[in-house]
N, C-alpha and C positions, 0 to 999 in steps of 0.2 A: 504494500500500500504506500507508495509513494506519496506525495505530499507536495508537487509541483510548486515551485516555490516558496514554500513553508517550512523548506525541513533546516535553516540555519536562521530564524527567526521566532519570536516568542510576542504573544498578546501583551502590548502593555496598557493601551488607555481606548478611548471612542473619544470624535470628534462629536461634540454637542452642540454647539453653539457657534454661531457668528459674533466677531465682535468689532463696530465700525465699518469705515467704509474702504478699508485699504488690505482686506484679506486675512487679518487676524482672527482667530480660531480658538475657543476654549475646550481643551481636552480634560477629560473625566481619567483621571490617572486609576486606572485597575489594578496593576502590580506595580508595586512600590520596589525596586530592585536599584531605581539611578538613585545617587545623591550627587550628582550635576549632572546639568541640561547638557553640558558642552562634551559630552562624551556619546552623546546621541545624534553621531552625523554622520549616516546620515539615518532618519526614521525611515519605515516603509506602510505605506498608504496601500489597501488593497482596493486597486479600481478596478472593477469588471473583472473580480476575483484573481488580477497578477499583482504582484507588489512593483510598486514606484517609488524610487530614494524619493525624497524630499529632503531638503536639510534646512537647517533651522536659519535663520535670520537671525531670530532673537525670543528671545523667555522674557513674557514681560514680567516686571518686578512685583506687578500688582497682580500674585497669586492669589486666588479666591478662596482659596482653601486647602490643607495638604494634602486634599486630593483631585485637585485640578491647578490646572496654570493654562494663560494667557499664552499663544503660539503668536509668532507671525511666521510662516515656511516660504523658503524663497520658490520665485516663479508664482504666486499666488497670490494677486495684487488687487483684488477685484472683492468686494460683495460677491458678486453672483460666479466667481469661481469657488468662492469659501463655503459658498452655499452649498455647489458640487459637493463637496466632501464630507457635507453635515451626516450624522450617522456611521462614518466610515470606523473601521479598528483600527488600530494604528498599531503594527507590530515594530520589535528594535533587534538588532541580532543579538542571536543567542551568545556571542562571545564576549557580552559586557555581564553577563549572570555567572556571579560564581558558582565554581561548581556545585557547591553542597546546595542554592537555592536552587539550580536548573533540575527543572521537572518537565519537558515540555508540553504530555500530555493535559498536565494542570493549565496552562492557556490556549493551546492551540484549539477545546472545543466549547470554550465559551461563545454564547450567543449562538450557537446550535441550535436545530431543530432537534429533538431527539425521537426516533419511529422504534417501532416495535419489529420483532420478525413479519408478521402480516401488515406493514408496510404502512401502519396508521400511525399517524401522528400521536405522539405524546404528549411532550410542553419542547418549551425552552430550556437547556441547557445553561442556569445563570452563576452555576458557580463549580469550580473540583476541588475536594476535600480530601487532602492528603495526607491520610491519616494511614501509618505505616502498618503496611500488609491488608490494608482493610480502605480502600479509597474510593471516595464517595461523590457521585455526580448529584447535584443539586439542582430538581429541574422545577420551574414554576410550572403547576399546570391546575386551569379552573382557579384562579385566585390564589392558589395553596402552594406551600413548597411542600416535594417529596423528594425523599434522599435515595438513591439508587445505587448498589455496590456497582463500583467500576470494573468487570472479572474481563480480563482482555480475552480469553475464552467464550465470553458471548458477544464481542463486536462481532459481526455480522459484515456491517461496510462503512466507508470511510469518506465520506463527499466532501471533498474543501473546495471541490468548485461551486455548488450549491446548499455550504453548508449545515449539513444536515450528516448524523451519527444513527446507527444503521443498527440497536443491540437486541438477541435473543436472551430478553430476563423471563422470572417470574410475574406473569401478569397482579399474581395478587400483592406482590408490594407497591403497586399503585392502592390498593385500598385498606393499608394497615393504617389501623389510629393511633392518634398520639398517645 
């Protein structure tokens, strides 16, 4: 299962927001792994599911919160280019993560569809819980989270061009209660 341009890169944030009229960008920082911007050049933007370097112009200083920051990326000068990228994930390569935090599977399927063997839809895929020998996929579904062991014996298949995660589980831990 190959991973067409995913396989030296790691999930790090989602583009949310527009900010002003000159292409700046506010990213939702997902995994906290940098402690400086300027080690992140270049980022990688998946347009139409390939990854595009972008590199950074500048971090604005006026971070919103420690888990977001103010972009400006150069070549992206425009509103209505910044607009282009609203929602996008924003991966960084895997060689700025030390080793002991690289996991790749813990970001590479967030924001997943997650389907069953009979090819129905699940939820979202919102979070991976790396809990050693026991790791848990956290998928919203109908309002609710439900925790799902991750057994690499029931992936199924692997779509990062449409992504969406492919696992044969037990249908009845979609209906254990809390």
């Amino acid at each position: 299962m190959k991973a067409s341009g995913l396989e030296n890169h790691v999930f790090w944030a989602t583009i949310v927001k527009t900010h002003g009229v000159k292409g700046e960008v506010l990213l939702k920082i997902e995994n906290d792994f940098i402690e400086d911007l300027n080690d992140l050049q270049p980022v990688f933007i998946f347009v139409d599911a390939k990854p595009v370097p972008f590199f950074i112009d500048h971090a604005n200083s006026r971070i919103k919160s420690q888990n977001s920051v103010y972009l400006k990326l150069d070549g992206v000068d425009s509103l209505e280019h910044a607009e282009k990228l609203l929602h996008l994930p924003v991966h960084i390569p895997g060689r700025l993560i030390k080793p002991d935090e690289q996991n790749p599977v813990q970001f590479a399927f967030l924001h997943f569809q997650l389907f069953n063997a009979e090819n129905m839809p699940v939820g979202l895929i919102i979070d991976f819980i790396d809990i050693q020998h026991n790791p848990l996929l956290k998928i919203s579904v109908d309002e609710k989270e439900i925790l799902i062991p991750f057994v690499q014996e029931w992936v199924m298949e692997i779509n990062l061009k449409n992504k969406f995660l492919k696992i044969n589980f037990p249908e009845e831990l979609l209906n254990l209660e809390d």
